[in-house]
C-alpha positions as CSV (number, residue, x, y, z in Angstrom):
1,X,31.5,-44.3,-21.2
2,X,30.5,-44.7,-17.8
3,X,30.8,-42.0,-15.4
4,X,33.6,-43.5,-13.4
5,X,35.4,-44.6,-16.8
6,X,35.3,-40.9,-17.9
7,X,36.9,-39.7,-15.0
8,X,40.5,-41.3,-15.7
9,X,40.7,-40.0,-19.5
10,X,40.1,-36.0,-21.2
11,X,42.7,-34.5,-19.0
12,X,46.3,-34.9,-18.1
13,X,47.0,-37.8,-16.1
14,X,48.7,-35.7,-13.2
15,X,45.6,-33.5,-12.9
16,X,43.9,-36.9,-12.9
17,X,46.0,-38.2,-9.8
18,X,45.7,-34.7,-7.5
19,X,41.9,-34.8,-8.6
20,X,41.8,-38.6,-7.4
21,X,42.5,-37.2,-3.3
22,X,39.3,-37.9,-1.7
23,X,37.4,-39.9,-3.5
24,X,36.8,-43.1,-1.6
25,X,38.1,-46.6,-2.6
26,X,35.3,-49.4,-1.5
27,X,35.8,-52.7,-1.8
28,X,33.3,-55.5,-1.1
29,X,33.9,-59.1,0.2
30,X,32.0,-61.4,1.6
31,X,33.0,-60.7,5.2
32,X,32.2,-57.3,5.2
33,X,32.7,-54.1,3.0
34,X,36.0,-52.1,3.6
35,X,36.8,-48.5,2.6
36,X,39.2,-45.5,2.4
37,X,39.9,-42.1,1.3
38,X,42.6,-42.1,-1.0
39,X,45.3,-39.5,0.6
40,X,48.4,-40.4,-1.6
41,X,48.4,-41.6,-5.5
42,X,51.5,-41.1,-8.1
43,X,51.4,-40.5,-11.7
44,X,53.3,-42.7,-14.0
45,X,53.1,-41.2,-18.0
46,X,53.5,-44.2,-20.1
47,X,56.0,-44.7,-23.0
48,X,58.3,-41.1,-21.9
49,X,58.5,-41.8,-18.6
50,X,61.8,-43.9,-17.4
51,X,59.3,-45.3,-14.2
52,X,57.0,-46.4,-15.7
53,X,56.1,-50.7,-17.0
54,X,55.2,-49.0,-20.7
55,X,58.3,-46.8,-20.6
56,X,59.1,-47.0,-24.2
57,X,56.0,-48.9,-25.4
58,X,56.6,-52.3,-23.6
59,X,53.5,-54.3,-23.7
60,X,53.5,-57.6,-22.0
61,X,50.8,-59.7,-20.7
62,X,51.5,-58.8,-17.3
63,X,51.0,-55.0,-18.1
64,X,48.5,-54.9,-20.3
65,X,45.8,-53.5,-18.3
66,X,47.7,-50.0,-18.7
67,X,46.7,-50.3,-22.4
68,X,43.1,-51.5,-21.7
69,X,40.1,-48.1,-21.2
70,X,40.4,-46.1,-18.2
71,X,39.4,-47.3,-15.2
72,X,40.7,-50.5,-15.9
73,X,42.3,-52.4,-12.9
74,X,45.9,-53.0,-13.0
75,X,47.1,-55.1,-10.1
76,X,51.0,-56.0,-9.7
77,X,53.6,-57.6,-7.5
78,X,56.4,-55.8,-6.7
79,X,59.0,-57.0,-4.0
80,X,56.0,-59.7,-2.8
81,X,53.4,-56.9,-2.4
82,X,50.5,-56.4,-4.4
83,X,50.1,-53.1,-6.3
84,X,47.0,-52.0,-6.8
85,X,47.2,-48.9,-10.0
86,X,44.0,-47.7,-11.9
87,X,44.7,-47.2,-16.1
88,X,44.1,-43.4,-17.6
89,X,43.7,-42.2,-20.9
90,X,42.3,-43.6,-24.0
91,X,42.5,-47.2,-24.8
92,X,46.2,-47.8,-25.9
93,X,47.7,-44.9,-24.0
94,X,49.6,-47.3,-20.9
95,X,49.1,-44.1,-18.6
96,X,48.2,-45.2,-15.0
97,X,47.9,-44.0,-11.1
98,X,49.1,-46.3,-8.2
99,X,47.1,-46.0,-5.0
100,X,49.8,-45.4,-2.3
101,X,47.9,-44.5,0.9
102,X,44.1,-44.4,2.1
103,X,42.6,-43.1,5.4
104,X,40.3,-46.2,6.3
105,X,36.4,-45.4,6.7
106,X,34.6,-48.2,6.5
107,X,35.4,-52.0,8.0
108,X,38.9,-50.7,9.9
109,X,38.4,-54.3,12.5
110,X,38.3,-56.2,8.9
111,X,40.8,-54.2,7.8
112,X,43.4,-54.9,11.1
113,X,42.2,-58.9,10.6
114,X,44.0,-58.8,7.4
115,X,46.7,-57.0,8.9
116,X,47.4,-57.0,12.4
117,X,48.3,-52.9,12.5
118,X,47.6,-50.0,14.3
119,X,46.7,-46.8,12.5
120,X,48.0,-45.4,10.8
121,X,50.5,-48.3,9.9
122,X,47.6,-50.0,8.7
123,X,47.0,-48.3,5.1
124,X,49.7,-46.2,5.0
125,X,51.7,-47.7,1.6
126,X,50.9,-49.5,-1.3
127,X,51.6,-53.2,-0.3
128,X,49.7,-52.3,3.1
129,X,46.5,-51.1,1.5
130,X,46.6,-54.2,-0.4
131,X,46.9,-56.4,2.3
132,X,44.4,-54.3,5.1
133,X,42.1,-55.1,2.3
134,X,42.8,-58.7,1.3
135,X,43.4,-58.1,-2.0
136,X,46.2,-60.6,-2.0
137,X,45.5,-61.7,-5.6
138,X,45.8,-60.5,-9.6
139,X,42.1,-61.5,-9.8
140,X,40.5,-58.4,-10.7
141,X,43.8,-57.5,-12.8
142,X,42.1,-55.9,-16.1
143,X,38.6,-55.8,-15.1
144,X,37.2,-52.2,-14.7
145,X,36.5,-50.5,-11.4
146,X,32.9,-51.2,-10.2
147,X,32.6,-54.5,-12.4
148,X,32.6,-56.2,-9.5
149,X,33.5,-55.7,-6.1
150,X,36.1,-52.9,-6.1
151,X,35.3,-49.2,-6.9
152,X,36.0,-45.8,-7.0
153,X,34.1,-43.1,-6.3
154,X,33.6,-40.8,-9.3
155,X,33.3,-38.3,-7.1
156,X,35.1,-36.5,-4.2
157,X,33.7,-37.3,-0.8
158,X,36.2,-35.5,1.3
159,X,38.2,-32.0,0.1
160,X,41.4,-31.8,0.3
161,X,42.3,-28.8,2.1
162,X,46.0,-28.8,0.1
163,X,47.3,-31.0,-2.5
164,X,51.2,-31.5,-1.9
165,X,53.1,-32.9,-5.2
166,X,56.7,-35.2,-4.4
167,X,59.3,-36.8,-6.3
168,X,57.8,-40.3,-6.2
169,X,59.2,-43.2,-3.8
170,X,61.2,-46.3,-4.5
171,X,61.8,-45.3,-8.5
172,X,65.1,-46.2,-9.4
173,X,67.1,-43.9,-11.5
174,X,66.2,-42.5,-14.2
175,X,65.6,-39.1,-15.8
176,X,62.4,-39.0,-14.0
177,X,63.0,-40.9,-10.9
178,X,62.7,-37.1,-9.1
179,X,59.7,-35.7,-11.0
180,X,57.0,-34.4,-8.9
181,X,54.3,-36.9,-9.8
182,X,53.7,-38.3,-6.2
183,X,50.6,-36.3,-4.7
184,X,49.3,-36.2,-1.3
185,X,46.8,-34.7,1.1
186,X,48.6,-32.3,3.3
187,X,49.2,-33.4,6.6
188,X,47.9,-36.5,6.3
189,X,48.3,-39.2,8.8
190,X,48.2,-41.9,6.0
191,X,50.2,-40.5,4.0
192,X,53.2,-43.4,3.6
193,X,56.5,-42.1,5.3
194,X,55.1,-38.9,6.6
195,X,56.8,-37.1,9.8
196,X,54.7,-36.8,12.7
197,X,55.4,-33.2,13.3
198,X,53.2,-32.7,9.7
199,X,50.4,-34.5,10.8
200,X,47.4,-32.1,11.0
201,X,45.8,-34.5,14.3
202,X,42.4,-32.6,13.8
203,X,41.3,-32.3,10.7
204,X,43.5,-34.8,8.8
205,X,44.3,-32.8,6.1
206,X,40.6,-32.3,4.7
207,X,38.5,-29.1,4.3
208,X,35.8,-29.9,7.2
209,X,32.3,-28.6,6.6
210,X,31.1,-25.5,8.9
């Protein structure tokens, strides 16, 4: 198993997601590479949990990425906006992560030609990542991360300097709709519906190095 592969299985998936803050989303077009820090990503646990596409083992072609190995890309539309979600867990376990929020590092004027934001309204949210990126299509849907031209970094580039965990957003009811399983990078500009008055304007959130 690759290296990246082996970091979305071995280990709960909600240690997974808080371990996922800072590692660095790159994704590579022909006009130019773009990438981010991932400051926000939510848990969803499969077959038990009422938010989830595999709550009670569904399986349809349209989720079946979430059964594939980890790493696998799951790509979605929800409300018109792509969803972008990596698959945990062994091969059959429909365990996954949706990336909510990235702090952009790389390509930010590509980024604002796909949408016409400021930051931090430009990544901000799941449909807006997406679109800053131009990933406006299901075509890497079940391919793994780093198969082609969207990765992960298996490792964290950035520390967290706290991990905050929230009831997740938009999850209709639901025994779990209020479960903690929504994780973010404290004070975080990025972080989708965050208050100004949290914002840590210096550091971002992230342990700097001395």
């Amino acid at each position: 198993m690759s290296l990246l592969a082996d970091f979305f299985t071995g280990r709960p998936t909600e240690q997974i997601t808080q371990e996922l803050l800072g590692h660095e989303l790159i994704y590579q077009t022909p006009a130019g590479t773009m990438s981010g820090w991932i400051v926000e990503a939510e848990a969803y646990l499969g077959e038990q949990d009422t938010a989830a596409h595999a709550f009670n083992g569904r399986y349809t072609a349209a989720n079946a990425a979430l059964y594939d190995d980890p790493g696998t890309i799951y790509i979605y539309v929800l409300r018109g906006y792509y969803m972008l979600d990596v698959a945990t867990q062994a091969n059959g376990i429909p365990q996954g992560i949706l990336i909510r929020g990235i702090e952009p590092n790389r390509g930010i004027d590509l980024m604002q030609t796909h949408r016409d934001k400021p930051l931090p309204d430009l990544t901000n949210g799941p449909g807006k990542l997406t679109a800053a990126l131009g990933l406006q299509s299901k075509a890497l849907n079940r391919t793994p991360l780093g198969a082609q031209n969207l990765t992960i970094t298996p490792t964290v580039t950035r520390h967290p300097r706290q991990v905050m965990a929230t009831s997740r957003v938009g999850v209709s009811a639901g025994s779990w709709q209020d479960k903690p399983l929504r994780y973010t990078v404290a004070g975080n500009p990025f972080v989708s519906g965050s208050r100004k008055r949290d914002w840590d304007r210096e550091n971002h959130g992230w342990q700097m190095p001395h």
